[in-house]
Steps between C-alpha positions, in 0.01 A plus 500: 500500500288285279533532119191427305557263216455824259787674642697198522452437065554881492863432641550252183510792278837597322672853452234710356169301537626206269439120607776375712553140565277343759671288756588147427208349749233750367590405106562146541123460685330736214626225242331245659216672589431596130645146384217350688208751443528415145457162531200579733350675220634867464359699208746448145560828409540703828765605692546340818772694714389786611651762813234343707609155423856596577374702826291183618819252470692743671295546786465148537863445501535789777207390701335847538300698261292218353177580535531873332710314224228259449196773473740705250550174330138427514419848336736459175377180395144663519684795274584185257200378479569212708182338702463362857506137316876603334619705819413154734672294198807718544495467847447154522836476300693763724345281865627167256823651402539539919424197617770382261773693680371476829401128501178591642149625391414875483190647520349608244189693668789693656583697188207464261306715797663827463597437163139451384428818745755713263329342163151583614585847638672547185162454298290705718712754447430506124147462571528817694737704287263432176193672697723752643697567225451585110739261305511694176584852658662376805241806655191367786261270393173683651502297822859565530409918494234445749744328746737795463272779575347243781898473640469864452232551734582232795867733485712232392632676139449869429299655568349600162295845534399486109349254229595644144299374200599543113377452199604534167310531157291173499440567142842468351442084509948506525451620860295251610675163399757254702811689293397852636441372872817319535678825353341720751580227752842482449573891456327545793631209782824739541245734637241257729715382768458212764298657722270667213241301299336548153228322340361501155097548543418413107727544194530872529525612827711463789473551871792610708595543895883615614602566825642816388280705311738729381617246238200524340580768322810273318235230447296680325765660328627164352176370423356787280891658357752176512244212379218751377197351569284748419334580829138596471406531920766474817253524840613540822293316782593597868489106673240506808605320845320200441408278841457175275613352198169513438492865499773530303381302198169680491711832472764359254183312283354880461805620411627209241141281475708363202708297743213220578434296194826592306644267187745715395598323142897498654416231733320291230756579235 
């Protein structure tokens, strides 16, 4: 069987997760890699060695696994903040570093490809997480609540049978900052699992869908008795079979209109 350059750096770990000593070849070719990507340039001030490093220099050594290693390797230096000029410099000193030992060229277009396919990957990825996802709260960004109910529909999670709004007194100005969000947030993420979504639809409200409805009752119970938000209204809106996502953002707009044109202050702030 084939082991994938992950599994293989997984075997370097000592008793009880901790770092065990990487084999002579593997440690001996990370020195010189990151001996001669700082002279090509690397960044002062950031770490070069990295898992994915180590997993790329192993797979190389083993001859399988190289490509995976080199997309994994390809998303951590976009995690760094390294960009496709840095990851080809660090390449370009890994490919030199080869030739060295081999006494022969190696290409470079052979490993920049999937690594740059990893680094790019890597930032569409956090393009899509910060529409999907609210970065304060760690709750749906709107879009993010409107794929869920969409996934909902087409049968993939779920399925939800109920949309629950809530709202709590909009004119106590405490309720309705960043502070009072992230504290209903956080008491309330124990409660919104990963197949459940909830959205903030302005500074005083939240909407809510769980696959089991019968928590709702310990939702609700935390939100008004545990963080006490005092809660003026808590609707319940049966969720249509919707034929389109179209439908089912002209249903979810009359229910929460709120959620088009929304600048919550937490995701200025």
């Amino acid at each position: 069987m084939q082991t994938s350059g992950r599994d293989r750096h997984e075997h370097h770990q000592g008793v009880g997760g901790a770092p065990a000593e990487l084999p002579q070849g593997v440690e001996r070719l990370l020195r010189r890699w990151e001996h001669r990507s700082r002279r090509f340039g690397w960044v002062e001030g950031t770490a070069w060695r990295s898992p994915e490093a180590e997993a790329v220099a192993d797979a190389l050594l083993s001859g399988s696994g190289v490509e995976e290693a080199l997309v994994a390797f390809g998303d951590q230096r976009a995690r760094i903040g390294v960009g496709e000029a840095g990851l080809r410099s660090d390449l370009e000193a890994l490919t030199d570093v080869l030739a060295d030992q081999q006494g022969r060229p190696s290409g470079l277009a052979a490993f920049l490809l999937p690594a740059t396919r990893g680094m790019r990957a890597a930032a569409a990825a956090a393009v899509l997480e910060s529409a999907l996802v609210d970065p304060v709260t760690g709750f749906a960004a709107p879009a993010g609540f409107a794929a869920a109910l969409w996934a909902s529909a087409r049968g993939r999670v779920g399925p939800y049978r109920e949309l629950r709004t809530y709202r709590w007194t909009a004119s106590r100005g405490a309720w309705r900052t960043l502070a009072a969000r992230m504290d209903i947030a956080a008491a309330l993420r124990p409660w919104v699992g990963p197949e459940d979504a909830a959205v903030f639809v302005d500074p005083a409200a939240l909407a809510v869908v769980l696959v089991d409805s019968t928590r709702f009752a310990e939702l609700e119970e935390v939100l008004g008795d545990r963080v006490g938000a005092p809660l003026a209204d808590a609707q319940v809106h049966p969720i249509p079979p919707c034929d389109s996502l179209r439908d089912l953002i002209t249903w979810l707009l009359g229910v929460c209109p709120q959620l088009v044109g929304t600048t919550l202050e937490a995701r200025r702030g």
